[in-house]
N, C-alpha and C positions, 0 to 999 in steps of 0.2 A: 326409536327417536334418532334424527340426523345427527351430526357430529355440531350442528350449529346450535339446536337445541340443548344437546347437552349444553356446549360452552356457556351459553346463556342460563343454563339450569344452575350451574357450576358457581358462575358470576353472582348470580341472585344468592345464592347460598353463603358465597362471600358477603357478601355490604349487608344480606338482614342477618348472617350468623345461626339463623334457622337450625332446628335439630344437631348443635354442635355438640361435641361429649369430650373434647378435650383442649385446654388452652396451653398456651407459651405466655411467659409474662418472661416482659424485659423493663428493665429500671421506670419498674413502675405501671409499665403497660402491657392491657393483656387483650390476646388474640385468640378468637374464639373462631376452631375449624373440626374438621371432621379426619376420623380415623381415616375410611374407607378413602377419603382423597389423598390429605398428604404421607398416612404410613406406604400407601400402593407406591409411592414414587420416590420413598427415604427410606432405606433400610438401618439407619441407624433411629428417626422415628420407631420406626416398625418395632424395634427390638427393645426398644425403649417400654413402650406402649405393651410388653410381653413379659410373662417370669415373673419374679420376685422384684422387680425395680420398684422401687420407691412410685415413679410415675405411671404405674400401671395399676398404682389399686390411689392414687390420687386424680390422675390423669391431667397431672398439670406439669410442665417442663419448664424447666429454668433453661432461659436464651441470657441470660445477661453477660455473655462473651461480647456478644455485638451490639450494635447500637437498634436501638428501634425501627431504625425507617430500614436498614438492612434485613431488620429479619419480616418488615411487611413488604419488600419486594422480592423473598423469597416465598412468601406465602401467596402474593398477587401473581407469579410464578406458577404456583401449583396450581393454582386457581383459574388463571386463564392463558398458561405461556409468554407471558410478557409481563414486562416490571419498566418501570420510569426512575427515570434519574432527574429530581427535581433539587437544583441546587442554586441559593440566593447569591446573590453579588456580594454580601458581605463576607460569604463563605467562602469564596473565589479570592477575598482580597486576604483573609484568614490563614490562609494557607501556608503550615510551616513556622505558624508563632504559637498554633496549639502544637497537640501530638504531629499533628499532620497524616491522620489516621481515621479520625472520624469525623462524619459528618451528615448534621442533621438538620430537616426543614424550617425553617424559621418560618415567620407573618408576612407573608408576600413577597414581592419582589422575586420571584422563581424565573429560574431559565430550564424551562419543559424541556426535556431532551426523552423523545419515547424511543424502546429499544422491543424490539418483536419476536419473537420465535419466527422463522420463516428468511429472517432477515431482510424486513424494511427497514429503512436508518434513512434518517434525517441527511440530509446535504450538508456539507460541510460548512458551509459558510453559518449554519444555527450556533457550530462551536464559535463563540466568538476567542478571540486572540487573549491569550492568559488563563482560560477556562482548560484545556488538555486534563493540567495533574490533574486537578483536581475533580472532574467528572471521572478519570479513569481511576482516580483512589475509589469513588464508589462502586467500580465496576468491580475491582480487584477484592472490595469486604465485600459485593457478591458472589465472586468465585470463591472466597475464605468461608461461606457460609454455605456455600454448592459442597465446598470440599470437607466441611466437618460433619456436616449431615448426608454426606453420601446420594447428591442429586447429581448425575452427570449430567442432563441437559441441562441443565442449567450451568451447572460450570462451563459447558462447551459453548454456549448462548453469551456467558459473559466473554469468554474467552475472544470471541468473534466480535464482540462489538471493540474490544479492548484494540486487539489488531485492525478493526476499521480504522479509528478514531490515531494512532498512530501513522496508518498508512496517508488517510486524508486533511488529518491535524497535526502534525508531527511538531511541535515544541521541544527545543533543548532543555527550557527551564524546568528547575523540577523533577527532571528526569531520572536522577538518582534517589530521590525520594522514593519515588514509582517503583525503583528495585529494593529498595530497605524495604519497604512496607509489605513489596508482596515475598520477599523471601522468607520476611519473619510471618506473616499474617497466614499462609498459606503454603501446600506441600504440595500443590498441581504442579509437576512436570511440566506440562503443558505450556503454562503459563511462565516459568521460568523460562524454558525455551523462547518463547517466544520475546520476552524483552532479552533475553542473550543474542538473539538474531538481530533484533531492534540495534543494540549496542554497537554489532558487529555493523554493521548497514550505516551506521552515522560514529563512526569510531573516531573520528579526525576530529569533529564538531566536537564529544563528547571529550575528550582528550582535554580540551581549554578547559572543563571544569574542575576546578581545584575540589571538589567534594566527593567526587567520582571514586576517591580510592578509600573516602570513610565513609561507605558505605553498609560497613557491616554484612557483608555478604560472606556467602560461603566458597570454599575453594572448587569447586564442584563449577558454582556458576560462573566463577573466570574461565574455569578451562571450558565450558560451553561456550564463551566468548571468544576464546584463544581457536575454537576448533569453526565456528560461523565466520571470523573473522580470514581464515584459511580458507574457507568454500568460497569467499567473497573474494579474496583474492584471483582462486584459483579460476571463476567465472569471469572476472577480470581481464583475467589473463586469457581465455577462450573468445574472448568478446574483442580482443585487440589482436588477436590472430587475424579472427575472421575479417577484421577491416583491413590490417596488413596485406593480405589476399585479394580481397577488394580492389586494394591501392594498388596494390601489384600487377593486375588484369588490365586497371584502367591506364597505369602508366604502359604497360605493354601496348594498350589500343594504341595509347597514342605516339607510342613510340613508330608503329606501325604505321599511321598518320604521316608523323614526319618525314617517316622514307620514303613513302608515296609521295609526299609534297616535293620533296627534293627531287625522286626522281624525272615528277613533271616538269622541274623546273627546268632541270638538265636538259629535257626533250624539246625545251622552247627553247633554250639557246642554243642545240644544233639546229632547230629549224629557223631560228633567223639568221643562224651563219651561213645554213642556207639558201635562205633567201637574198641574203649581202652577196654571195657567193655567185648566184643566178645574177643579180644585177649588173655586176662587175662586169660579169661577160658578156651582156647585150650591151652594156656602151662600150667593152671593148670592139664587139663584131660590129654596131655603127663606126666607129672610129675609123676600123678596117675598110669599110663598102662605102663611106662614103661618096655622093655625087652620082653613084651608079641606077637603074632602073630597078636593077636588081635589089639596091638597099631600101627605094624605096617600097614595095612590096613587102621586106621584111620587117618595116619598122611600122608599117602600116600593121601587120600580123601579130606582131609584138604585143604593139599597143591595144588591137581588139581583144589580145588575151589578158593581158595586166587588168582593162577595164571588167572583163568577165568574171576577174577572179582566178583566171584557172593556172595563170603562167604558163611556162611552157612548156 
């Protein structure tokens, strides 16, 4: 069978539940899937699912660390490489008067944001203006759920859209938020890294926010900030050579320029003193020959040559 039938075999397996043999219940709701898909791809399932564990002679697991719509887009995940971040306006406007941690779908009103294995992603302009934290909060309790059950693509999948959505949507506000939640929620390196580089990258904007430093963060991730913020420099510093050099060349061209223009300038005014030079002496030599047959001839010659161009 192709790799598309599978995925479609996979899919269907998902939405009818079909020959499933173990669920996850989270506050209250339960997800019904199959060993042979998500233990192959969890090794902390896997082991779970093994041995003497309670969930292995029940075959039911307690999720209720996360919220529900996280642990069904880690399971839509397993299921087909891709998960949706579907979050309403009122949760956008919610933001930071609850926990500022979780978040889940309400009755309409959805802003569809699809995120793909492969890395399709939406244009930027889908995020609208005030939406950032708060979709990237649900990316980061997907990478918190990638990193407690042991899926790396998937934490690398969140990871990647996390660093899109910065790169093409970049908001100040909030942004500290963004590191409280993922340094407590979550032990990815990865992902620390990357909002330390984030930090580094916009350090001066960041700097005006007075919340920035109750952050609750660890000492580990300033000096990640203190050591991005040093590479940033130091590129800085490469990137303003390299123009210096630039500037340098180009004022050399033109310095070069200018000696040439000067020089020609100089060449025209010996050659009109020249020319003033030559003049003087043919009305001196008429002044002299006057009246003669001789002068006439000369001045007649003169004047064929001044007309020709060529002088004398």
């Amino acid at each position: 069978m192709s790799n598309t039938g599978n995925g479609e075999l996979l899919k269907d397996l998902l939405l009818t539940g079909s020959y499933s043999d173990l669920k996850l219940v989270c506050h209250g709701q339960q997800f019904n899937v199959h060993k042979n898909v998500v233990c192959a791809q969890s090794k902390v399932l896997a082991a779970a699912c093994k041995g003497e564990f309670e969930e292995s002679r029940t075959n039911v697991i307690n999720a209720e660390v996360f919220e529900p719509e996280t642990v069904r887009r880690m399971i839509n995940f397993l299921y087909t490489k891709t998960y949706e971040v579907k979050l309403s306006e009122g949760q956008v406007k919610n933001l930071g008067q609850t926990s500022g941690t979780k978040f889940t779908n309400g009755d309409g009103g959805y802003i569809p944001i699809k995120y793909v294995a492969g890395y399709q992603r939406p244009q930027a302009k889908q995020i609208k203006k005030g939406q950032m934290a708060a979709i990237i909060l649900c990316h980061v309790e997907v990478n918190a759920i990638a990193d407690y059950y042991d899926i790396p693509s998937l934490r690398d999948l969140a990871n990647d859209n996390i660093k899109y959505i910065l790169k093409c949507q970049w908001e100040v506000e909030k942004f500290s938020e963004i590191i409280a939640h993922s340094i407590q929620s979550t032990t990815d390196p990865n992902l620390h890294d990357l909002l330390a580089s984030t930090t580094a990258e916009h350090i001066q904007e960041l700097l005006t926010i007075p919340d920035l430093g109750d952050s609750h963060v660890s000492s580990e991730f300033y000096m990640a900030i203190i050591m991005h913020t040093g590479r940033r420099i130091g590129e800085l510093q490469s990137q303003l050579m390299t123009k210096d050099v630039k500037i340098s060349g180009v004022q050399d061209e033109n310095r070069r320029i200018d000696e040439r223009r000067k020089l020609l300038e100089t060449e025209k005014m010996k050659a009109a003193e020249l020319q003033t030079s030559i003049d003087n002496m043919i009305e001196a030599f008429k002044d002299r020959c006057s009246g003669s047959a001789y002068t006439y001839h000369v001045i007649e010659f003169v004047g064929n040559n001044e007309k020709n161009g060529s002088g004398l």
